[in-house]
Structure formats: structure tokens, C-alpha cells
N, C-alpha and C positions, 0 to 999 in steps of 0.2 A: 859621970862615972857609970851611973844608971843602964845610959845609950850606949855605952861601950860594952858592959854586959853582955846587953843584950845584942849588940853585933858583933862577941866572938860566939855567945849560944848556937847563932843562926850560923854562921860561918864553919861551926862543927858539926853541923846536922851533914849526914852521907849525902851527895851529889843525886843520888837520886830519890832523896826523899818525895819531895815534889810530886814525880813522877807519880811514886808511888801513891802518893793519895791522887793524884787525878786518877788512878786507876783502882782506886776500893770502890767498890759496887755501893757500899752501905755508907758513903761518901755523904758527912750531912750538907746542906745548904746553910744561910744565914738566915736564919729562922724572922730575924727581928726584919728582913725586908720583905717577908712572906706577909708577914703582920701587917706591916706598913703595904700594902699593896693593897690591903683590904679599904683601905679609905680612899683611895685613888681610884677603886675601881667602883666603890660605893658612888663616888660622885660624877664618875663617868656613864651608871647608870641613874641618876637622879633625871631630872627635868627643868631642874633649877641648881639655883646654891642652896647649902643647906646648914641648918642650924646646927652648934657642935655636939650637942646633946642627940640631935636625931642622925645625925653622922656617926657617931659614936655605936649606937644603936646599930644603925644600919652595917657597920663593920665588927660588931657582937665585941664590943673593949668600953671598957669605962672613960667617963669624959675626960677626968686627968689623963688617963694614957694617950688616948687618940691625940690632944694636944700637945704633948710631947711630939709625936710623932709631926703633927701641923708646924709645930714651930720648926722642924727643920727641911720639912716639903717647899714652907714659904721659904726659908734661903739659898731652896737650890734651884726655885720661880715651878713648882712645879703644881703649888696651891698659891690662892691668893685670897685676902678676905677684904672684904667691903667692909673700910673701916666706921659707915654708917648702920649699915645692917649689923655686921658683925659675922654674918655669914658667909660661910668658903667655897671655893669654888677651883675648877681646877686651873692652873699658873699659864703664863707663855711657853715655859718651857714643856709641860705637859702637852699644848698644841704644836708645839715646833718636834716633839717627836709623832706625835698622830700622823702631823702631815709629811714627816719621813717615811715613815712607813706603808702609808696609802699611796705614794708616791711610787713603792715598789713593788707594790704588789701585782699580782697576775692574776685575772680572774679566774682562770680556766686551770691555769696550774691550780692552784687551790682547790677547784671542784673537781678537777680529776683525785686529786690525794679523798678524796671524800668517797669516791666511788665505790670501792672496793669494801665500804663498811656498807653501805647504802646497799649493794647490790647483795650481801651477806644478808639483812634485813628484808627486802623484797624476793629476790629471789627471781627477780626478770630483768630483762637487755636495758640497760643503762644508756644514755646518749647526752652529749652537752650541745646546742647549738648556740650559735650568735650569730647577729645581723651580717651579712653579706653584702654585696653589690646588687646580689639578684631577690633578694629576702632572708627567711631567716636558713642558714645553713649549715650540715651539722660537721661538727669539727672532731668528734674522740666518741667512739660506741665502747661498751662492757658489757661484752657475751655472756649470758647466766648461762651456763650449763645445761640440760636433759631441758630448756626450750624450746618451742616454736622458733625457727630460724626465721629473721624478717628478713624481704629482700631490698633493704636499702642500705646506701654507699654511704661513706664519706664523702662530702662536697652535694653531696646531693641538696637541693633548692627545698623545702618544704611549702606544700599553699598554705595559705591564708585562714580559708575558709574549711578544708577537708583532714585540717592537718594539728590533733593538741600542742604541735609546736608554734603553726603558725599564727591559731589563736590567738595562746599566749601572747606572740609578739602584736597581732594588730591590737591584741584588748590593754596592752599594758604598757606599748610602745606607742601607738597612734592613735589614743586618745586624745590627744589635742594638740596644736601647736605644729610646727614644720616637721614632725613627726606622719601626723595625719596626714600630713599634703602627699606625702609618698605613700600613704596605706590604703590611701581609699583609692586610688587610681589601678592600684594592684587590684586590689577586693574587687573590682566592677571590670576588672579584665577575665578573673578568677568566675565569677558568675555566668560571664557572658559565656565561655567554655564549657561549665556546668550546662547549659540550656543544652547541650548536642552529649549532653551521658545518656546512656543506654539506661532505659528503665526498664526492661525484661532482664533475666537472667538471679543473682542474688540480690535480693535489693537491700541497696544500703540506705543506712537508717537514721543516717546522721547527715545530711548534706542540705546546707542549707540553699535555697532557690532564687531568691530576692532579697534586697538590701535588708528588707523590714525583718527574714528570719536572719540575717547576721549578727544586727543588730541586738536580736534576743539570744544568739548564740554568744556573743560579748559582753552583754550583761551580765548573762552567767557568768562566764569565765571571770568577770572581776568579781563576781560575787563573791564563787569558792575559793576564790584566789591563784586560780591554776586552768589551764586549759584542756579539755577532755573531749577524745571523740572514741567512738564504738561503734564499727563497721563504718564507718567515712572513709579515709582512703582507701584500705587495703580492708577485703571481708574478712571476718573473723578476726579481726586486728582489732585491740582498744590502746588506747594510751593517755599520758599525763604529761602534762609538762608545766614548772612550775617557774616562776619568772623569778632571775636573781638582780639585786639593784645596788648599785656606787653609793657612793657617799652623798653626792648629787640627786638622787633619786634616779639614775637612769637607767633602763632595763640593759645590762651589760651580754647577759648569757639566759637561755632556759635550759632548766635541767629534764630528763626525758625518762618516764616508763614508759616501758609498751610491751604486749606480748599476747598470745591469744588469749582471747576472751572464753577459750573452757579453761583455763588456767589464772587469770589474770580475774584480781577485783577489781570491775570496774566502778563500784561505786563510791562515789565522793566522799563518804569516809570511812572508804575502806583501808587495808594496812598498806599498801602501793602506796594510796592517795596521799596519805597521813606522813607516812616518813619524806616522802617526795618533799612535800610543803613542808614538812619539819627540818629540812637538810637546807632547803632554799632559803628560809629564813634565817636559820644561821648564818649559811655564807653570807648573805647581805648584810646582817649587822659586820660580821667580822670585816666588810668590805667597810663600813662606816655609815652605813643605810642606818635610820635613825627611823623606824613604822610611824606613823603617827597613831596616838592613843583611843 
């Protein structure tokens, strides 16, 4: 009798009620799966499983609550606990969505949505590139405004060695492994060309000559975690680029400042450098990149 109530209640609500709440601005959520989100995401940032007390903790709810909440995570497999430890962790079904999702994702679409706040922040020519056939290549620029115009294309090739993009790529892509096998055959093409630059005229101040200053130019670059040049390619040109990684760990895209250097902080922690590597490291977690500690 109950059910039937309550299915002529709803049956006399106007046709477009519905409607009408999808469209109130001040439309609430369900607050209790907000809540509960907190312990799923608590444990997706953890390093392990966690005890329910420090879980608890970690998503600011007292250990009765959160356990409520555990016990019906674990029915829908989205938590699971070691019935020896005792400690949770997150379910099958919590990985079978992960890897839906990383499965659809686009890198570049993602770093372009990003740009437009990044470039609002810095305040200079944005650029995305990824690996190509030829190196690294740049795929989408973002014009700042009352800038120094740079003269490069889309599709254009970057080097290796003259270039904070290509850097990036040889110091965080051909580090080692069948990676290297393609980088260092580039880099020793890239130098040999270098021997025939002009050194009269503006001398640039960044170009390294032999394997051995490469080499210290890539150590940097993994150092600060970004790769940086000032007057290497183009004079009075500096830039950043800051390497974004898969879930895999593989350098998928770098993301790019650049702009002149009377305008442009060139230094490593300056506000360019800072947000650059700030924006890149997000994307990579969001991509499923997990930094090591």
C-alpha cells in the first residue's frame, strides 16, 4: 500500500518537474557520495593499504563512519580488506574503472584544456610537443599577447641539444633502454652540425659542443626536472619545457614556455619555471603517473 502511495505521489508531480530541477543552478548533489569519495581518494593517494583508523583520519570522519561507508565500498568491490592485516585497499572494481578511464584519455587534449589558465599565470607563448618520426615535434602553440613573436611552426622538428624541448625529450625519454638507441644517434648528428655554427656575430651562450657538455646539460635537465635554454637556438630566446608521463612512466608530451629573455624569467625558480613544472606534474598524475618518493 506503501508503494502504491508513493507511485501515485510521483505520478502527480507536473511532467516537467524533473526538468526543472536539472535546471536550478543551486541544484544540491548527494552529499553522502561526496563524503564517501573521501576514503577512496584517500587510498588512491596512500602507498599502501591502510589501517581503518588512519583511513578514517586521512578522509577527516570518525572510524565508525568511514566503516559504514567501507562496508558498502567492499559490496560494490570497490574496497577490499586483507582479512589478515585487516587493512583496505582499493577493490577490482575500483581498478576496472582506473583503467577505463586511462584507456580514454588524450594527452594533449587534456594539456591543451590546461593552457589557457597556464598562459593567464605566465603570461608567455605556450606550446605542447610529442615525439614524432623526426624528434620531438610541436603539435598546438598559445599566443600571449603584447609578446615577443617566436618564429616557429607547427610541425616544426625541435633539436636535441639547442632546444628546452629537445632536451627534455633526450634527458627523460633516452635515458636508457631502446629509447637511447634512437637519442644518441640524433645527439651525435646534432653536434656534428654544431662544429660548422658560426661563432662571430651574437654568441650564443648555451650550446653545448661535445658529448661530455651534453651530457652535463642532461643532468641538469633531470635535475630541475625541466629542460631550459637561453640564447641556444634562437638569440634573445629562452625557454622551459617540462616533460608529462602515462601511467607507465613514459614521457608522453612536453609542455613549453618560451619568450624573450628581457621579458621572460629565465631562472629555474623563477614564476614560468614554477607553474610550467607545476601544471606538468599534475597532468601526469591525472594521466596515472604515480612520481616516486
Amino acid at each position: 500500500m506503501a508503494d502504491t502511495t508513493e507511485l501515485q505521489r510521483h505520478a502527480a508531480r507536473p511532467a516537467n518537474d524533473d526538468a526543472a530541477d536539472e535546471d536550478t543552478p543551486s541544484r544540491a548533489g548527494i552529499q553522502s557520495v561526496e563524503v564517501g569519495f573521501e576514503l577512496l581518494n584517500a587510498m588512491a593517494e596512500a602507498s599502501g593499504p591502510m589501517m581503518l583508523r588512519d583511513l578514517a583520519a586521512a578522509a577527516g570522519m570518525s572510524a565508525a563512519k568511514a566503516h559504514r561507508y567501507l562496508v558498502s565500498f567492499q559490496r560494490m568491490g570497490l574496497v577490499a580488506q586483507d582479512p589478515v592485516s585487516t587493512r583496505y585497499d582499493l577493490g577490482p572494481a575500483a581498478l576496472r574503472l582506473g583503467l577505463a578511464s586511462l584507456s580514454r584519455m588524450d594527452a594533449v587534449r587534456l594539456a591543451r584544456e590546461r593552457l589557457p589558465a597556464l598562459l593567464a599565470e605566465t603570461g608567455h607563448t605556450l606550446a605542447i610537443a610529442v615525439w614524432g618520426n623526426h624528434g620531438p615535434t610541436m603539435v598546438h602553440w598559445a599566443e600571449a599577447p603584447q609578446t615577443v613573436p617566436v618564429t616557429l611552426r607547427l610541425g616544426d622538428v625541435m633539436p636535441l641539444v639547442t632546444s628546452a624541448t629537445g632536451r627534455c625529450f633526450a634527458a627523460f625519454m633516452g635515458h636508457e633502454g631502446r629509447d637511447a638507441e634512437r637519442v644518441s644517434p640524433m645527439i651525435r648528428e646534432e653536434l656534428a652540425r654544431l662544429k660548422h655554427l658560426p661563432r662571430n656575430g651574437m654568441p650564443l651562450q648555451d650550446v653545448p659542443r661535445t658529448l661530455a657538455d651534453v651530457q652535463v646539460v642532461l643532468e641538469e635537465t633531470r635535475r630541475h626536472g625541466m629542460g631550459r635554454v637561453v640564447h641556444s637556438l634562437i638569440p634573445g630566446i629562452g625557454g622551459f619545457c617540462a616533460p608529462v608521463f602515462d601511467v607507465q612512466g613514459r614521457l608522453v608530451l612536453g609542455l613549453v614556455v618560451l619568450g624573450s629573455v628581457a621579458t621572460l624569467d629565465t631562472d629555474w625558480g623563477g614564476k614560468p619555471a614554477t607553474a610550467l613544472l607545476h601544471c606538468a606534474r599534475r597532468l601526469s598524475i591525472d594521466l596515472g603517473y604515480r612520481p616516486a618518493d
